[in-house]
Residue, then its C-alpha position, 0 to 999 in steps of 0.5 A: x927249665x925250657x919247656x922240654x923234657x930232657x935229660x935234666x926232666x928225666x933225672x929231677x923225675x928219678x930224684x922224686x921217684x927215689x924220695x917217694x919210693x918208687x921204682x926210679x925209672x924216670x917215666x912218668x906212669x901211673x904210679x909216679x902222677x898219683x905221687x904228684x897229686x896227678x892221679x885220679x881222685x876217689x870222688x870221681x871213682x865213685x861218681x862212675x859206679x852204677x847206682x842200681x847195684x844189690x848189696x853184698x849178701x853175707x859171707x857164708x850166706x847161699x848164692x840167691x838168699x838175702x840178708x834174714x831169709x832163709x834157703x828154703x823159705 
């Protein structure tokens, strides 16, 4: 290990890429940093989400109609 990234880089990623069963094309994207622990984490995801969102209306239900109303009413 010197601190560049090289050949030897390039074939340990495509090793790690074919244990984790990924496509071994020795890039290091998004698929292969989340298999290092490197990707995003599900806290951070949410933290990002809008806090004033209205929930899902049931499947079925009419567009504008809230949970135990009724179309109409």
């Amino acid at each position: 290990m010197d601190g560049n990234w090289g050949p030897s880089s390039t074939d340990a990623l495509k090793r790690f890429q074919h244990d984790q069963n990924l496509p071994e094309d020795g890039k290091v994207g998004s698929l292969s940093l989340i298999a290092l622990g490197l990707g995003p984490k599900r806290e951070e995801a949410a933290d990002t989400k809008s806090t004033d969102t209205k929930p899902m209306p049931p499947a079925g239900a009419a567009p504008g109609v809230a949970e135990g109303e009724q179309a109409g009413s």
